[in-house]
N, C-alpha and C positions, 0 to 999 in steps of 0.2 A: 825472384823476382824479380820511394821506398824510403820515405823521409817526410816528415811531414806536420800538414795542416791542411788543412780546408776539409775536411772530413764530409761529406754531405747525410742527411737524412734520410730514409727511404723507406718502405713499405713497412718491410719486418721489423722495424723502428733497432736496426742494431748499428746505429750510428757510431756506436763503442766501438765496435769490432774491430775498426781502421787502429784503434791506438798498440794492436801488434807488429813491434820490433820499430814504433817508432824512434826509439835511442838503442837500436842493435849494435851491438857490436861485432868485434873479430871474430873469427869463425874458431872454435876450440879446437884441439889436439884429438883427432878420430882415435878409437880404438885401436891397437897395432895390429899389424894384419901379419906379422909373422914373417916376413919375409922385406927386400931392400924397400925402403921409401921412394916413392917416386917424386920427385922434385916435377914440379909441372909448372908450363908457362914461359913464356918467351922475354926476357929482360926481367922478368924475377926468377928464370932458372939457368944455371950455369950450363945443365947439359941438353937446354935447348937451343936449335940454330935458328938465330935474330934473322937469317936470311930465307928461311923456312916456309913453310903454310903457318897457317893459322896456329895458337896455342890447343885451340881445339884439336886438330889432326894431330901436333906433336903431343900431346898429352895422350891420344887415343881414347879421346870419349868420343867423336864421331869420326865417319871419314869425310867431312867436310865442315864448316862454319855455315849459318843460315843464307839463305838465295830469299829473297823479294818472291813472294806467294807461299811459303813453308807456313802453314796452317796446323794448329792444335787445337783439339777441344779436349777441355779437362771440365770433371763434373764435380764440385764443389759444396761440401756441408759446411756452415757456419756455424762458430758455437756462440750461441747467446748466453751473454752474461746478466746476473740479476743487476736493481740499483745497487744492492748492499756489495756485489762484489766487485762492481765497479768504481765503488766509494773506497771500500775496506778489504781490496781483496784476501790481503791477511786474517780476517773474520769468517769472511765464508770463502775460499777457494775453490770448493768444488757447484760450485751454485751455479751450474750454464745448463743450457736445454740446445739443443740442437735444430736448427733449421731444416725446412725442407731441401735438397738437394739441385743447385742450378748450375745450367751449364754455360762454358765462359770459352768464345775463342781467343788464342794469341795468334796474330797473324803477324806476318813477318812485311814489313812496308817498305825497307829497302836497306841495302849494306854499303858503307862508304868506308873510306880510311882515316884514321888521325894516328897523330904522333904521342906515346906517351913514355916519359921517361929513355926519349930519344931509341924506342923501339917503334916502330910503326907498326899498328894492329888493323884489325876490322871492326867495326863498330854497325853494328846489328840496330835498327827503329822498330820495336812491336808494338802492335795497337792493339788493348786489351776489351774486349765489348761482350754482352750478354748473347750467347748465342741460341737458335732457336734448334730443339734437338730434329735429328736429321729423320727419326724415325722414335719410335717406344717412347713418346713425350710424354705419355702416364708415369714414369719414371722419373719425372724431374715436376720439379714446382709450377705452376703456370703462372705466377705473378712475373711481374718486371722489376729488376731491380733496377733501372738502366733511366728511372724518370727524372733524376735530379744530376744524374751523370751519365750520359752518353758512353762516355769509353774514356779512356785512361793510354796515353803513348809512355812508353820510356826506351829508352837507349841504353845496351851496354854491350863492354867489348866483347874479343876472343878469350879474355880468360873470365868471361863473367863480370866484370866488375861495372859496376853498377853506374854511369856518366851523369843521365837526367831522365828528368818524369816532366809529361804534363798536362797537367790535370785540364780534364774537358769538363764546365758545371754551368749551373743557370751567372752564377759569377762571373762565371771566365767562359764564354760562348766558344770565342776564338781562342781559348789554350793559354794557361798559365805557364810556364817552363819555371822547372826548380832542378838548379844541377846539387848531385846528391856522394855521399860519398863513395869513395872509390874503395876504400877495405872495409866491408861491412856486408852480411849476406844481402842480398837483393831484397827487402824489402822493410817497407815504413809506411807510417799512419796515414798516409795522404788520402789513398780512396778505398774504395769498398771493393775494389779488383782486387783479388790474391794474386799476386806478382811475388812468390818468392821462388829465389835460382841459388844455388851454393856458388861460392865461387871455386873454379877448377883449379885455384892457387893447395886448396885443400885437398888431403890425400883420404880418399874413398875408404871403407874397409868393408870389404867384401860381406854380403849378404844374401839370407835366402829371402824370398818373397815380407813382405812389411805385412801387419795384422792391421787389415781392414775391417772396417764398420760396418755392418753386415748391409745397410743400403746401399752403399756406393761398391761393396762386394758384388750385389746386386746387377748393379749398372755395368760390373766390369764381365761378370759371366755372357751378359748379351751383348758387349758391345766389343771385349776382348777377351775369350773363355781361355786363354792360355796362360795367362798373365801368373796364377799363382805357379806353375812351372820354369819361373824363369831367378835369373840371377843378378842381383843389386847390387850396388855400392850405394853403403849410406852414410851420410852426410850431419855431422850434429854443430850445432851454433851455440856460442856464449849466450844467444840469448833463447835461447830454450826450442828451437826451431830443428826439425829433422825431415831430411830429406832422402828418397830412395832412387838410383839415378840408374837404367841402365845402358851398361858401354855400350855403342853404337846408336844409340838413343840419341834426336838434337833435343828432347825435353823434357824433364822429369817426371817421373811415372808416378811420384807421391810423393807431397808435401805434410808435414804439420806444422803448424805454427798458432798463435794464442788468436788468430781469425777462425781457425777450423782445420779441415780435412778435405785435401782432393786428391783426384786420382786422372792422368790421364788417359780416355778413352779412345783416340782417333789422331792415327797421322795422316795429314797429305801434303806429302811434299813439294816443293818444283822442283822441275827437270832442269 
């Protein structure tokens, strides 16, 4: 997806939810995949060329980095936690209930260059906002989660790593900016958008389809019925966060992390 505070309130009163991966750390050691590692990344890898494309195209998870109008909608369960397991979660651990099901665009705002560690990258603006389903809106919740926070911008490079966020709230009309840190999976307690992305510094290990929550199963039979046929690289975090990504893919196809459960249902790219 990612650091944070300013958490805002809203409907389904799970103003908690935001405090996943607020203090995330490094991304763990994948399971081995049996075969050479691939060192991925541009100025953190030796056998990538600094004069190259993007860490994206060298790395091969797409064949491009993101283009200004590159649109997602992922459909999103939130797991509600009790007081008690918010207070104690060592007490009750398992004590959450699940939200209805909403759906959230990332849109792509526009791509520029900066220099970091004397490699020059690309650096990607999304802007994260509630979106309205494009059809089957019986399948997602009709509430607004979007009254106390409009939408959520953050910036991060070609190898994922995470620059800044900024939070849009009745606080901060015009846009708070919080720069965030650079080795840490994409996301923190700031808002109530799920913004989490692995970083592509991490080596994948091959996977069949992830076990979906039979709603969001639901949502993806009608909105992409092929999807349990297909092949993943996933993704696990120190801080308890997994991710199912696949190659050729610019956006992961499912997340968990201690907010909930999504899945992305719709690309439309720019040309």
């Amino acid at each position: 997806m990612m650091f944070g505070r300013f958490t805002q309130g809203w409907a389904l009163a799970v103003a908690a939810l935001a405090a996943a991966c607020a203090s995330s750390q490094g991304p763990a050691a994948p399971p081995p995949t049996g075969g050479d590692p691939k060192v991925t990344g541009k100025g953190d890898c030796p056998d990538c060329d600094p004069g190259g494309g993007s860490a994206f195209e060298q790395t091969g998870m797409a064949p491009r980095f993101y283009r200004a109008g590159d649109r997602f909608l992922v459909a999103f369960r939130f797991d509600l936690r009790s007081d008690m397991a918010r207070a104690a979660p060592e007490l009750a651990p398992d004590r959450t209930t699940a939200s209805e099901v909403y759906l959230f665009q990332y849109r792509v705002l526009g791509v520029t260059k900066q220099v970091f560690d004397r490699v020059m990258r690309e650096v990607a603006e999304v802007e994260v906002t509630q979106a309205t389903p494009p059809d089957h809106a019986e399948l997602f919740a009709p509430d607004r989660v979007d009254r106390h926070e409009p939408k959520l911008v953050f910036a991060l490079n070609d190898l994922l790593d995470p620059i800044e966020e900024t939070i849009y709230n009745s606080e901060y009309p015009d846009g708070y900016t919080v720069e965030v840190n650079q080795k840490s999976s994409l996301s923190t307690g700031s808002s109530v958008y799920p913004h989490t992305i692995p970083r592509i510094l991490v080596q994948g290990s091959g996977s069949a389809a992830p076990e979906v929550p039979a709603d969001l199963a639901d949502i993806l039979t009608t909105f992409d019925p092929g999807w349990a046929g297909r092949t993943f690289e996933r993704y696990d975090f120190d801080n308890g966060d997994v991710v199912y990504w696949a190659r050729g893919d610019l956006w992961p196809f499912f997340i968990r992390t201690s907010q909930g459960v999504g899945v992305l249902i719709r690309r439309d790219l720019a040309q």
